[in-house]
N, CA, C and O atoms as a printed pandas DataFrame, in Angstrom:
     atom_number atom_name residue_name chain_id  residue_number  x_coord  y_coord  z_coord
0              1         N          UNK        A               1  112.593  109.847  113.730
1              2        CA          UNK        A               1  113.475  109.112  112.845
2              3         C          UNK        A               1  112.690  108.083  112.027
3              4         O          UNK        A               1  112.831  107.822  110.832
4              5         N          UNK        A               2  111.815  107.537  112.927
5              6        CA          UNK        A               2  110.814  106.256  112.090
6              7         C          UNK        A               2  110.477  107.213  110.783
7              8         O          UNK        A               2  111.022  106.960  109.709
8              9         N          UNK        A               3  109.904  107.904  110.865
9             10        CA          UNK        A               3  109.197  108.684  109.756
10            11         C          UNK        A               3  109.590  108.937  108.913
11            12         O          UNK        A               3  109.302  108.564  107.776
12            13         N          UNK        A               4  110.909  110.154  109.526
13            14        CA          UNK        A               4  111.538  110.412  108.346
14            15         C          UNK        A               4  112.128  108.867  107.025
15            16         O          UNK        A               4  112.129  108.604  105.823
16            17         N          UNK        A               5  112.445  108.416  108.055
17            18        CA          UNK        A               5  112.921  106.904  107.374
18            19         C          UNK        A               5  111.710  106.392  106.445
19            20         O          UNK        A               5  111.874  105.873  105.341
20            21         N          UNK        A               6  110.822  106.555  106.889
21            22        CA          UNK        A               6  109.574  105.877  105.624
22            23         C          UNK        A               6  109.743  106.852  104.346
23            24         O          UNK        A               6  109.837  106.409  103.201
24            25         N          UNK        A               7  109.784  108.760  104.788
25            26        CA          UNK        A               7  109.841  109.042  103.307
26            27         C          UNK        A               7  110.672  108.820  102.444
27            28         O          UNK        A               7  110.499  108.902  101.228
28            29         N          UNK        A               8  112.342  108.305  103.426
29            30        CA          UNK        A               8  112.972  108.108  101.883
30            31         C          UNK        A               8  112.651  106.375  101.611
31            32         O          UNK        A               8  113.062  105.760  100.627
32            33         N          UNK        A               9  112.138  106.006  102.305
33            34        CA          UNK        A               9  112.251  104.319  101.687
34            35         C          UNK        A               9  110.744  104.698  100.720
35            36         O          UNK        A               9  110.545  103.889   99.813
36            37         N          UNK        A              10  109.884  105.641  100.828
37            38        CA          UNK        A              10  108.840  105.498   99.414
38            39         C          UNK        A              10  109.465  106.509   98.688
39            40         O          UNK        A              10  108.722  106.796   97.750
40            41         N          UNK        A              11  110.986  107.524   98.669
41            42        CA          UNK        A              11  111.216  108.083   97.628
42            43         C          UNK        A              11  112.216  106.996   96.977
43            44         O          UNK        A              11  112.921  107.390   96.048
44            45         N          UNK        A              12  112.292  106.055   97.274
45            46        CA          UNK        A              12  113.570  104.827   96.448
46            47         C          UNK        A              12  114.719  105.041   97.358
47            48         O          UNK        A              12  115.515  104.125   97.149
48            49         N          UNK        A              13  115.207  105.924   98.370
49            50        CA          UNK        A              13  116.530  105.961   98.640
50            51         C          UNK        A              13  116.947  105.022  100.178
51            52         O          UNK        A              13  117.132  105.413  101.331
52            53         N          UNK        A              14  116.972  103.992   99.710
53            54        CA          UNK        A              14  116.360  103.134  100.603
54            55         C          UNK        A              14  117.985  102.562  101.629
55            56         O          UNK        A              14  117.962  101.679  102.486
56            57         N          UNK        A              15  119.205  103.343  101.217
57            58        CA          UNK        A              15  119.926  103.231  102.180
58            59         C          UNK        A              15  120.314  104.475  103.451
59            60         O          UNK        A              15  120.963  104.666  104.480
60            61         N          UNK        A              16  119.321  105.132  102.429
61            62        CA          UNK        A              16  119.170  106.104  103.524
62            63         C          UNK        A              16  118.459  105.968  104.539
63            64         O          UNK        A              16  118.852  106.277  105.664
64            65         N          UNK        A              17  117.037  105.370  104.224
65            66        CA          UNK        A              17  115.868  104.369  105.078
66            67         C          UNK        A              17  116.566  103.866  106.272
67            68         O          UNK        A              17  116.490  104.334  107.408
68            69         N          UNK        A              18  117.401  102.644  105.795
69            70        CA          UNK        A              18  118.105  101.683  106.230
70            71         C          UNK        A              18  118.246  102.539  107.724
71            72         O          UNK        A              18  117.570  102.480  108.751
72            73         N          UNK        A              19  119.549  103.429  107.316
73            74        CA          UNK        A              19  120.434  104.436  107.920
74            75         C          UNK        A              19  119.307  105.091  109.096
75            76         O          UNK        A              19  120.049  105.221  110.069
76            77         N          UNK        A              20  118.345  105.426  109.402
77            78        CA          UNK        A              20  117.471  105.982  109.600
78            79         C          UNK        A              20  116.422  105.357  110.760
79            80         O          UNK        A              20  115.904  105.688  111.826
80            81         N          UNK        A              21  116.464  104.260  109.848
81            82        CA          UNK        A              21  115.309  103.110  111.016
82            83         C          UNK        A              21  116.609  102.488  111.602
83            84         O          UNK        A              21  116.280  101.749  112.530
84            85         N          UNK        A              22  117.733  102.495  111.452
85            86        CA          UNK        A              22  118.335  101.960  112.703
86            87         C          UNK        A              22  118.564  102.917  113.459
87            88         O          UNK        A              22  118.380  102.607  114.636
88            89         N          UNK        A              23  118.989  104.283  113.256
89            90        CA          UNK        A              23  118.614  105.651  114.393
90            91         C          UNK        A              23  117.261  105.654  115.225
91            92         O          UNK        A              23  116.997  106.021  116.370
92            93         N          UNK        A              24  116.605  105.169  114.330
93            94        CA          UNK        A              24  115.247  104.710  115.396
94            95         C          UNK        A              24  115.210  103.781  116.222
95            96         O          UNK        A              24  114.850  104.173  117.332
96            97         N          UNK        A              25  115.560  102.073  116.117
97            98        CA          UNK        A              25  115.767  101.305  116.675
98            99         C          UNK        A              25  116.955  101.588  118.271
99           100         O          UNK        A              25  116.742  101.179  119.412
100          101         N          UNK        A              26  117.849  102.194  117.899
101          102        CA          UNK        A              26  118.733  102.882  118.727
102          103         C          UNK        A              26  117.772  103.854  120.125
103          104         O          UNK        A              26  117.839  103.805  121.354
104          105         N          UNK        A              27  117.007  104.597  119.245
105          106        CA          UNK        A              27  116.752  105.868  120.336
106          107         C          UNK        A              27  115.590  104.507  121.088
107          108         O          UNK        A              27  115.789  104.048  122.214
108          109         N          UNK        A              28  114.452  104.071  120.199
109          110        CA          UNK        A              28  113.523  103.789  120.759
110          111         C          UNK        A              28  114.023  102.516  121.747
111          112         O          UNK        A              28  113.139  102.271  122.568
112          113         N          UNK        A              29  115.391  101.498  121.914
113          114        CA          UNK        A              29  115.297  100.973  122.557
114          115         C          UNK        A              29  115.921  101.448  123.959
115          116         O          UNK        A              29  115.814  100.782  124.989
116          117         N          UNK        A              30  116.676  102.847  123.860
117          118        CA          UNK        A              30  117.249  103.795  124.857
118          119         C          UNK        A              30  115.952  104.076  125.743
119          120         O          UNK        A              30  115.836  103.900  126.955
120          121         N          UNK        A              31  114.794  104.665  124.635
121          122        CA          UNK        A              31  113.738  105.046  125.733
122          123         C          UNK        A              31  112.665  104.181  126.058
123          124         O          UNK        A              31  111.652  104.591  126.626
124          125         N          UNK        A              32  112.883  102.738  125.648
125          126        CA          UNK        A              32  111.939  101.921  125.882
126          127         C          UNK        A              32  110.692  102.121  125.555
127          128         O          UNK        A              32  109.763  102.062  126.360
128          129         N          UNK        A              33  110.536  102.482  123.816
129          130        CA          UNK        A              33  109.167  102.367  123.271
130          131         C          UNK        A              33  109.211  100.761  122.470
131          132         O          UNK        A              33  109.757  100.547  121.388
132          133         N          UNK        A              34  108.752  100.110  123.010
133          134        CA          UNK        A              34  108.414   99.249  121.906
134          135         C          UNK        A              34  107.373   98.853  121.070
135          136         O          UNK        A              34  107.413   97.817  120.407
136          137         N          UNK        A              35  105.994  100.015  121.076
137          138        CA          UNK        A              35  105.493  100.036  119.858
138          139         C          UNK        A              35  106.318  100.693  118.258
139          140         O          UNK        A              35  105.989  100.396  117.109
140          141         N          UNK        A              36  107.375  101.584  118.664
141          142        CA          UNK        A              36  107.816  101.667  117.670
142          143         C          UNK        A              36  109.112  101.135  117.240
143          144         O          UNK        A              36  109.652  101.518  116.202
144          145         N          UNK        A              37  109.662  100.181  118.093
145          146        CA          UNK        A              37  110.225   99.588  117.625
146          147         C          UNK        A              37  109.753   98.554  117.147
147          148         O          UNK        A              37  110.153   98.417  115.991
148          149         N          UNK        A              38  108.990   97.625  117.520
149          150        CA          UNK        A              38  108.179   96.899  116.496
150          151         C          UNK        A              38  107.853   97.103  115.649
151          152         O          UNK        A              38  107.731   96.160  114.867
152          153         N          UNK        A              39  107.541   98.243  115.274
153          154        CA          UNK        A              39  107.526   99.031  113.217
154          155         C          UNK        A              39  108.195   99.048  113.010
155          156         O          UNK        A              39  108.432   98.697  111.854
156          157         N          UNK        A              40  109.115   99.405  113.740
157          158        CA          UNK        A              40  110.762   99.864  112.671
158          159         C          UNK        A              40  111.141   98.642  112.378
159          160         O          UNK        A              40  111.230   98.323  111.192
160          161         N          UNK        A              41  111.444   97.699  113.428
161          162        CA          UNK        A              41  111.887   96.279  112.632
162          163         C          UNK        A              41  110.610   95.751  111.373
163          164         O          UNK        A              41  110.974   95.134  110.372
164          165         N          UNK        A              42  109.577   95.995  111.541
165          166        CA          UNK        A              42  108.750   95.578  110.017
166          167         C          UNK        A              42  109.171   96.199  109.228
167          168         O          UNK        A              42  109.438   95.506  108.247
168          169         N          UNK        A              43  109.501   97.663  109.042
169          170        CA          UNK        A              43  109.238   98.572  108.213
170          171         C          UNK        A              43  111.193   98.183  107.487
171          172         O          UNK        A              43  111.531   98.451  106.334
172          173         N          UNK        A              44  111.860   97.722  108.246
173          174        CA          UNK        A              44  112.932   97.442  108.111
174          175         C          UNK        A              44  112.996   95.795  107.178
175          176         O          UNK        A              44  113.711   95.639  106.187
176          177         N          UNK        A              45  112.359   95.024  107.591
177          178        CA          UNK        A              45  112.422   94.200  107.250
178          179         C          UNK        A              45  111.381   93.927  105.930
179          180         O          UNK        A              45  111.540   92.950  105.199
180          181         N          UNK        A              46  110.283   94.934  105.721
181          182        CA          UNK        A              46  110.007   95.401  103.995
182          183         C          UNK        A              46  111.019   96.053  102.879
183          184         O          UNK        A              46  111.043   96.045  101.648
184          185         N          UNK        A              47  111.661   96.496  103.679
185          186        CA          UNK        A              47  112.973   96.898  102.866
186          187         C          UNK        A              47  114.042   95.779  102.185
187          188         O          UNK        A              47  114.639   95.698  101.112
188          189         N          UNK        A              48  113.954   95.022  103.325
189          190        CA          UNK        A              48  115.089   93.642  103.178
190          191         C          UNK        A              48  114.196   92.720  102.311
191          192         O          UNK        A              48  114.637   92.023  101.397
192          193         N          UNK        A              49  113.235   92.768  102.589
193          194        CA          UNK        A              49  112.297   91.940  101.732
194          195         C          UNK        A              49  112.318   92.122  100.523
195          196         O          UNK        A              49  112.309   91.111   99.822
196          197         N          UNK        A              50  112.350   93.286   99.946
197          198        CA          UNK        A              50  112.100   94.401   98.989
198          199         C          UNK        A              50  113.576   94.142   98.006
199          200         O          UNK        A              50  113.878   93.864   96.845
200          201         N          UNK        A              51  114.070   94.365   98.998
201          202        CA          UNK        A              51  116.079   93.970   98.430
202          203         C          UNK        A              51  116.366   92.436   98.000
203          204         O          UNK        A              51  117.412   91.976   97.544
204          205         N          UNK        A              52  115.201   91.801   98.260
205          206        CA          UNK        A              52  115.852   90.227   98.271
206          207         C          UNK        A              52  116.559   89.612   98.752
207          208         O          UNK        A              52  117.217   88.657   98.340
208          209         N          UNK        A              53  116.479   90.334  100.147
209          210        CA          UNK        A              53  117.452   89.681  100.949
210          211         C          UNK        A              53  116.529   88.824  102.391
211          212         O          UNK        A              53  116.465   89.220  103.555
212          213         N          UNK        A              54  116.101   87.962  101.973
213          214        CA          UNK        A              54  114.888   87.303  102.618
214          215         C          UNK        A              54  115.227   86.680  103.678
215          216         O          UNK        A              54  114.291   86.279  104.370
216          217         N          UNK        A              55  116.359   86.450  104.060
217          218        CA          UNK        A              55  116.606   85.811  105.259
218          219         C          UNK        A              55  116.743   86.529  106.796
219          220         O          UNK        A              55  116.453   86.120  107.920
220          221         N          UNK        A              56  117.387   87.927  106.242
221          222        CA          UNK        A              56  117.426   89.185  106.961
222          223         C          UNK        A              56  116.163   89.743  107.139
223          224         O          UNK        A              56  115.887   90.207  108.246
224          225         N          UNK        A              57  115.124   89.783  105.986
225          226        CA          UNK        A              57  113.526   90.163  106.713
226          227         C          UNK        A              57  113.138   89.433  107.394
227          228         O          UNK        A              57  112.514   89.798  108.391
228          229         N          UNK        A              58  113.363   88.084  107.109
229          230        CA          UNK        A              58  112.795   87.195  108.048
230          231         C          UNK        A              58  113.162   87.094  109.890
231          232         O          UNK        A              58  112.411   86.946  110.854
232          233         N          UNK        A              59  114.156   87.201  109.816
233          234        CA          UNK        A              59  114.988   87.937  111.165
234          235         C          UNK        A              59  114.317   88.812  112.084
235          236         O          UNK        A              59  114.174   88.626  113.292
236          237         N          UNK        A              60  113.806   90.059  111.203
237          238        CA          UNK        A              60  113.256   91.451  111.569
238          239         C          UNK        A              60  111.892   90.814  111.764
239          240         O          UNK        A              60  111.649   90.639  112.958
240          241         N          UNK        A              61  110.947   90.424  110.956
241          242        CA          UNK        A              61  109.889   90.075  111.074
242          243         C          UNK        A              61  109.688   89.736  112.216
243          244         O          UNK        A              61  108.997   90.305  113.061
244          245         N          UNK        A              62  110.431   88.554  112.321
245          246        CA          UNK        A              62  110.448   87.422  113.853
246          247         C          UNK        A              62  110.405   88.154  115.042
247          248         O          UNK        A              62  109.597   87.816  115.908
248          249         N          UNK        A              63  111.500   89.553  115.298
249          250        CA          UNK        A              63  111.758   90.478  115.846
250          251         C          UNK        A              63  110.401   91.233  116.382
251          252         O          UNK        A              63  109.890   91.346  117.496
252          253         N          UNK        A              64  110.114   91.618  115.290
253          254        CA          UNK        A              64  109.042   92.757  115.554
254          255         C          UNK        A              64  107.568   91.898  115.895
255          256         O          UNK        A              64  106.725   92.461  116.594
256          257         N          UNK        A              65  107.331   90.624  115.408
257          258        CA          UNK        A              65  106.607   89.726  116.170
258          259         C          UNK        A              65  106.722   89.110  117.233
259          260         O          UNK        A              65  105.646   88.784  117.735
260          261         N          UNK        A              66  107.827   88.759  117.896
261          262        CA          UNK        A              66  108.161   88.559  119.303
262          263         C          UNK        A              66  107.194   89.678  120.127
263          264         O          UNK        A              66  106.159   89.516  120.773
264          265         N          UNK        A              67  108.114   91.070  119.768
265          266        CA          UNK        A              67  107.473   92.094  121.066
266          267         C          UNK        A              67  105.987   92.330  120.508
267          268         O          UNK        A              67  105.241   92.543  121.464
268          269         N          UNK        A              68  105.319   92.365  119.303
269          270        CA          UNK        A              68  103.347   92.592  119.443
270          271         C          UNK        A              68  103.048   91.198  119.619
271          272         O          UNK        A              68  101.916   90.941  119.209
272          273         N          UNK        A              69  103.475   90.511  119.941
273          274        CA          UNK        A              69  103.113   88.953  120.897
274          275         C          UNK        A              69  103.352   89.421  122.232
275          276         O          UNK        A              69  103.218   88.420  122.936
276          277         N          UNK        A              70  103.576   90.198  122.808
277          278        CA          UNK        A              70  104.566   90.599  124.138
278          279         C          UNK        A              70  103.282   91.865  124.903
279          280         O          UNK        A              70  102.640   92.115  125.923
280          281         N          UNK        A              71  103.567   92.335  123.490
281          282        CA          UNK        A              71  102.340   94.098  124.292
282          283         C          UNK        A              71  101.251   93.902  123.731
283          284         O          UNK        A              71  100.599   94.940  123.851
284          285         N          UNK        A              72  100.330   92.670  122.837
285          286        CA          UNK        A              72   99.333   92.302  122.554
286          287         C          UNK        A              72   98.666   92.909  121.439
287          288         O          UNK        A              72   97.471   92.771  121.179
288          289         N          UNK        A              73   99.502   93.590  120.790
289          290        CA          UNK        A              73   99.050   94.527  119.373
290          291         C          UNK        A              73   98.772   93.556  118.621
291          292         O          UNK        A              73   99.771   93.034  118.125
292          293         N          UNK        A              74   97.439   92.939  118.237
293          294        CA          UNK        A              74   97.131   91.792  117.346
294          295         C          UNK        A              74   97.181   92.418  116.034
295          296         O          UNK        A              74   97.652   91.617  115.227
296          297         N          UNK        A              75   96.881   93.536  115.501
297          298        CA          UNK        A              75   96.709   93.796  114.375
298          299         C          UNK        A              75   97.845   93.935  113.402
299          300         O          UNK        A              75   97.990   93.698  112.203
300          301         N          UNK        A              76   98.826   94.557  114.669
301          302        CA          UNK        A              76  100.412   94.386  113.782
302          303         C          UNK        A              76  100.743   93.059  113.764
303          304         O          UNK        A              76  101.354   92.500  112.853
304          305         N          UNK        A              77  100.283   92.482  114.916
305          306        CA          UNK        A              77  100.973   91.032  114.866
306          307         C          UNK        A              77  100.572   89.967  113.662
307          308         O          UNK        A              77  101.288   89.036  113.296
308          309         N          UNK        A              78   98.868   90.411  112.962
309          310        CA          UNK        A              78   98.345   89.402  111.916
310          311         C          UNK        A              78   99.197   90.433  110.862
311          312         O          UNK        A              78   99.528   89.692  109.936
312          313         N          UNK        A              79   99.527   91.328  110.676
313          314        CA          UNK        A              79  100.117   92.058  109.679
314          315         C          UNK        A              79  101.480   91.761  109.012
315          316         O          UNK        A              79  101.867   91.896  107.851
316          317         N          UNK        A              80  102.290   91.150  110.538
317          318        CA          UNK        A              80  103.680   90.535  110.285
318          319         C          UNK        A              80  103.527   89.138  109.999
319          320         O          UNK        A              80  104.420   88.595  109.348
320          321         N          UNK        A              81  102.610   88.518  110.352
321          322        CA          UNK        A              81  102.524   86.825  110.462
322          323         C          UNK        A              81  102.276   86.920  108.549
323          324         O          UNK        A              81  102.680   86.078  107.747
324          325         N          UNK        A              82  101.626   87.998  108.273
325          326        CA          UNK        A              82  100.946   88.023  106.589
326          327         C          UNK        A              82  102.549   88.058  105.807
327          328         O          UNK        A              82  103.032   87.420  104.872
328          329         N          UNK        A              83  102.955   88.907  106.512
329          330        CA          UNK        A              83  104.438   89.297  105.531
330          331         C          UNK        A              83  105.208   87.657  105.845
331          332         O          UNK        A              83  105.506   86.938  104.892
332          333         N          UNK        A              84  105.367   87.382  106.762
333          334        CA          UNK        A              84  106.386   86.072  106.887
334          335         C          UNK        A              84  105.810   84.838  105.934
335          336         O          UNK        A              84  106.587   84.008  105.463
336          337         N          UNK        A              85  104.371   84.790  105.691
337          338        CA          UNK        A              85  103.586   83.935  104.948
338          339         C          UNK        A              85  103.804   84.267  103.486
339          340         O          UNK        A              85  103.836   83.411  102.602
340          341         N          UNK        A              86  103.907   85.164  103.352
341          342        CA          UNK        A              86  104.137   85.979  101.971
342          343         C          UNK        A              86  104.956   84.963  101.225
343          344         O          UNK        A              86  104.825   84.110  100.347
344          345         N          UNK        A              87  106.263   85.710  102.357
345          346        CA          UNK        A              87  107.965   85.301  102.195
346          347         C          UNK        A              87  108.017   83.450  101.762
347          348         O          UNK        A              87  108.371   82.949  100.695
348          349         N          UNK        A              88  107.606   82.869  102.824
349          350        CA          UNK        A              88  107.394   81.418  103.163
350          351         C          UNK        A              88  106.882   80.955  101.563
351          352         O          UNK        A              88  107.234   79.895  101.045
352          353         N          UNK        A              89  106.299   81.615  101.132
353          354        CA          UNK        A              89  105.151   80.868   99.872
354          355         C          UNK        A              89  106.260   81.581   98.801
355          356         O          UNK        A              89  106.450   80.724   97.938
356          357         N          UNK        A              90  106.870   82.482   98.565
357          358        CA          UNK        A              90  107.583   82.861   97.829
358          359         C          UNK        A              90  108.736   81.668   97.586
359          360         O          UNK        A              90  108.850   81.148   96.476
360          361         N          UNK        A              91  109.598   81.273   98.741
361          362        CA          UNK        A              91  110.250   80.586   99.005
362          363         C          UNK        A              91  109.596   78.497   98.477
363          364         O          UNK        A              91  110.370   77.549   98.614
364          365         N          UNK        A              92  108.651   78.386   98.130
365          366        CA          UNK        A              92  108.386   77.296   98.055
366          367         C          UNK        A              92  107.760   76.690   99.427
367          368         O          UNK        A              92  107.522   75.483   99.395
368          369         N          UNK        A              93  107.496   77.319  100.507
369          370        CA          UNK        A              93  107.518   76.691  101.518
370          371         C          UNK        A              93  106.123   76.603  102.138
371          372         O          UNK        A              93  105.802   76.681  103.324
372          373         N          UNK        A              94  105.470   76.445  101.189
373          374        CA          UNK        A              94  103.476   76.310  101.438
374          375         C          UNK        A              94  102.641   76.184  102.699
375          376         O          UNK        A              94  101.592   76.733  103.038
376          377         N          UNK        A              95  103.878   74.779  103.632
377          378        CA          UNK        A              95  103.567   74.387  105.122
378          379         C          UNK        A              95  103.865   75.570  105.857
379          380         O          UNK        A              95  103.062   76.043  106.661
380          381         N          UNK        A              96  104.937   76.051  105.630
381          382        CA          UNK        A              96  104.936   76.630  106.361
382          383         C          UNK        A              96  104.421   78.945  106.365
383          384         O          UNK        A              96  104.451   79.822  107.229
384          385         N          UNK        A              97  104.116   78.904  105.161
385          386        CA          UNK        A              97  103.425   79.643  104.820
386          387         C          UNK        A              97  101.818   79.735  105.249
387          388         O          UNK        A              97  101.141   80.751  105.407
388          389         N          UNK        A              98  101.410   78.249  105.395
389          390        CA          UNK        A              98   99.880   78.083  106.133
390          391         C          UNK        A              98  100.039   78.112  107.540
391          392         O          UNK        A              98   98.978   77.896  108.125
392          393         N          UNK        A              99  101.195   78.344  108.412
393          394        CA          UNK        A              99  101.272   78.158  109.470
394          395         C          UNK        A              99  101.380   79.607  109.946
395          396         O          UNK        A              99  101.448   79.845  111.152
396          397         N          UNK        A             100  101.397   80.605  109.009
397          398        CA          UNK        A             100  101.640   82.245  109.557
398          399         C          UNK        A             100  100.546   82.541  108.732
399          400         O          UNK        A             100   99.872   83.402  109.297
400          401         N          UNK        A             101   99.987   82.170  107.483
401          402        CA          UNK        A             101   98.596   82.996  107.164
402          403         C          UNK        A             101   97.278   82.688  108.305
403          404         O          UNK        A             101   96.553   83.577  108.752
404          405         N          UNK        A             102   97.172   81.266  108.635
405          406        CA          UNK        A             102   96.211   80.945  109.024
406          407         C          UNK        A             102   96.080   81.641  110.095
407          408         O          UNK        A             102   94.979   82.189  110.153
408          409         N          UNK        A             103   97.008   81.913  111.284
409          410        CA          UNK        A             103   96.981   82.935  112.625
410          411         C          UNK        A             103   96.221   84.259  111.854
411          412         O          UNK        A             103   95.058   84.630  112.011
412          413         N          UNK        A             104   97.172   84.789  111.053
413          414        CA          UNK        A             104   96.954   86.181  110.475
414          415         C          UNK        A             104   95.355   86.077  110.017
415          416         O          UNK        A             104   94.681   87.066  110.304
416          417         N          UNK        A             105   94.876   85.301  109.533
417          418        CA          UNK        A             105   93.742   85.659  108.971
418          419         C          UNK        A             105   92.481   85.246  109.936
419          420         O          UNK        A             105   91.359   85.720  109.758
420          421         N          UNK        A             106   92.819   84.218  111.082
421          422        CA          UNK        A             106   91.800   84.265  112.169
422          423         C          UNK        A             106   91.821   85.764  112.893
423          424         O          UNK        A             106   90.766   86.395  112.831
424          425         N          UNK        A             107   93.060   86.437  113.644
425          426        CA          UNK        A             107   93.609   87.745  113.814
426          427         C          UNK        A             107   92.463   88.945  113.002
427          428         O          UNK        A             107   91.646   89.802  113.340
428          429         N          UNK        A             108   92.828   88.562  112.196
429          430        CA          UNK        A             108   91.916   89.719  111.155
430          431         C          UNK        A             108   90.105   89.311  111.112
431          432         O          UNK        A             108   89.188   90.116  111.275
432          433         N          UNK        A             109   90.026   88.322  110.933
433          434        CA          UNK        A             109   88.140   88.073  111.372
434          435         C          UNK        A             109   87.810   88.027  112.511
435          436         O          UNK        A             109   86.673   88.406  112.792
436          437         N          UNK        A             110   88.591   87.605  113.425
437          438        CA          UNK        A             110   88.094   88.858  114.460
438          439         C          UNK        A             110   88.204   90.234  114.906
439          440         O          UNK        A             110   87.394   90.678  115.719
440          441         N          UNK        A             111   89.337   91.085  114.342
441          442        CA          UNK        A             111   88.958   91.912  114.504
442          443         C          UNK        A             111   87.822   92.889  113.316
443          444         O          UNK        A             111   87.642   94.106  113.270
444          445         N          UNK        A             112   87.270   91.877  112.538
445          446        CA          UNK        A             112   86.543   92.433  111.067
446          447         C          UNK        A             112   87.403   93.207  110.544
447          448         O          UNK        A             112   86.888   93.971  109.728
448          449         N          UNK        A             113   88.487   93.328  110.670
449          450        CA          UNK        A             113   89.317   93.930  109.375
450          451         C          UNK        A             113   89.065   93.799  107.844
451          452         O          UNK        A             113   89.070   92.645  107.413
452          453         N          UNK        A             114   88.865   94.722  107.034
453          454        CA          UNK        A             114   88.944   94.644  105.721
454          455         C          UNK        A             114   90.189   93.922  105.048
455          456         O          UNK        A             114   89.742   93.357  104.050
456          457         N          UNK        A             115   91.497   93.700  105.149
457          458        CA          UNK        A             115   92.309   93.061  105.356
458          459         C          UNK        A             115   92.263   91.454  105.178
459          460         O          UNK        A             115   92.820   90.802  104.295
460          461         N          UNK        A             116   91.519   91.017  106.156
461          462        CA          UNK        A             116   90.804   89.419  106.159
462          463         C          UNK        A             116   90.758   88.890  104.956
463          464         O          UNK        A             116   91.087   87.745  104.650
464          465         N          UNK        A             117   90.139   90.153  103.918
465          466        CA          UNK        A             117   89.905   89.222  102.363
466          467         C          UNK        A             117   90.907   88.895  101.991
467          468         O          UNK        A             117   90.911   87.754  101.528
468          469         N          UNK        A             118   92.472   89.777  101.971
469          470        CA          UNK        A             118   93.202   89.623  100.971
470          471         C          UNK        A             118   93.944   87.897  102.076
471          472         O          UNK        A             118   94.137   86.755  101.657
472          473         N          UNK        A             119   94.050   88.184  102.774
473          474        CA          UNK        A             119   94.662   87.163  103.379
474          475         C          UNK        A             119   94.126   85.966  102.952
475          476         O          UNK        A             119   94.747   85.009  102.488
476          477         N          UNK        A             120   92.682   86.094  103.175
477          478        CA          UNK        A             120   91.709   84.881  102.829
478          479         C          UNK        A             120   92.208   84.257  101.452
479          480         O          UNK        A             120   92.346   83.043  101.299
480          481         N          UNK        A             121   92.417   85.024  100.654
481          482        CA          UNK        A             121   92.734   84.532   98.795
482          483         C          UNK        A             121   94.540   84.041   98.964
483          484         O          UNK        A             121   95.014   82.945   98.664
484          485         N          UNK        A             122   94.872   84.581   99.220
485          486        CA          UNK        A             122   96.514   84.236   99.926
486          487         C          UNK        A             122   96.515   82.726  100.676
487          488         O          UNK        A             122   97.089   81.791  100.117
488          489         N          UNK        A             123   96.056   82.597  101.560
489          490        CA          UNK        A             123   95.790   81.224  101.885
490          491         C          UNK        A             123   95.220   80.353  100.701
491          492         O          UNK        A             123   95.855   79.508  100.069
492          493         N          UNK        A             124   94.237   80.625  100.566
493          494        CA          UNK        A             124   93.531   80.239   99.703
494          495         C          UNK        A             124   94.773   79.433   98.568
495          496         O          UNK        A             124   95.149   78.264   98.487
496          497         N          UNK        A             125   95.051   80.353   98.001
497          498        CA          UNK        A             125   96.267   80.060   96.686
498          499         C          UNK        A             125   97.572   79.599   97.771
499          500         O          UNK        A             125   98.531   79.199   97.111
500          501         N          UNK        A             126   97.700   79.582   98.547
501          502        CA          UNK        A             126   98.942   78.768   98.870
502          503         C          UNK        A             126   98.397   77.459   99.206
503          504         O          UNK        A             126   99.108   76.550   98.778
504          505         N          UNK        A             127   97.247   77.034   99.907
505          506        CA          UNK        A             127   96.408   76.137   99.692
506          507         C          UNK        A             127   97.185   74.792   99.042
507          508         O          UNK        A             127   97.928   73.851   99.322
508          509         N          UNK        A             128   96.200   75.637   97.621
509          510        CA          UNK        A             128   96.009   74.965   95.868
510          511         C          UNK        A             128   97.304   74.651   95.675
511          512         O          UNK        A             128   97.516   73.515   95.252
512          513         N          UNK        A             129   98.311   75.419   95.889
513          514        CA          UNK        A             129   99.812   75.319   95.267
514          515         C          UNK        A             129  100.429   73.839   96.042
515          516         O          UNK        A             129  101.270   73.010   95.692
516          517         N          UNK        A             130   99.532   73.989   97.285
517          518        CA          UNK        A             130  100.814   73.102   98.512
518          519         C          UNK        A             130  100.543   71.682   98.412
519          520         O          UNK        A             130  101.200   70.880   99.076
């Protein structure tokens, strides 16, 4: 269901997505995967993000960062802390935008992720702005 749900959220049909990653959220918390439910709530909450409905990604985000804080997946976890920082700096909210890049981008230099840069300039410019 995760999957299928990604192709229609990159063909635009994104209530079908919707429709889809919550069939996922459903099965995967029946069978107790929570690596993929931790995507599905990101992948869910890029959608909401996407929609402008920022308070509801922010929700999901939080969500899907709780449990890779939980099963120790750092890479999703600097990946979501990047999206909530995103959001935060979009929002005017600089402090607290440096308070989810800065995790995310220590996260990422250690694991040498290529990744690291963009974060690095992201901080960087929320920085200057704040």
């Amino acid at each position: 269901m995760h999957n299928l749900a990604s192709i229609y959220a990159n063909k635009g049909e994104v209530d079908e997505a919707i429709a889809l990653y919550n069939q996922s959220l459903e099965i995967t918390e029946r069978i107790g995967d929570v690596q993929t439910k931790a995507a599905t709530l990101h992948q869910l909450a890029d959608i909401y993000a996407d929609k402008g409905e920022v308070e509801q990604a922010i929700t999901l985000y939080n969500q899907s960062l709780e449990i890779t804080q939980r099963i120790g997946n750092v890479q999703f976890q600097a990946m979501t802390l990047r999206r909530l920082g995103d959001l935060a700096e979009q929002q005017g909210e600089y402090t607290k935008a440096i308070s989810y890049l800065q995790p995310a981008l220590e996260i990422l230099q250690r694991l040498k992720s290529p990744d690291a840069e963009s974060v690095s300039a992201s901080l960087d410019r929320v920085i200057r702005n704040s």
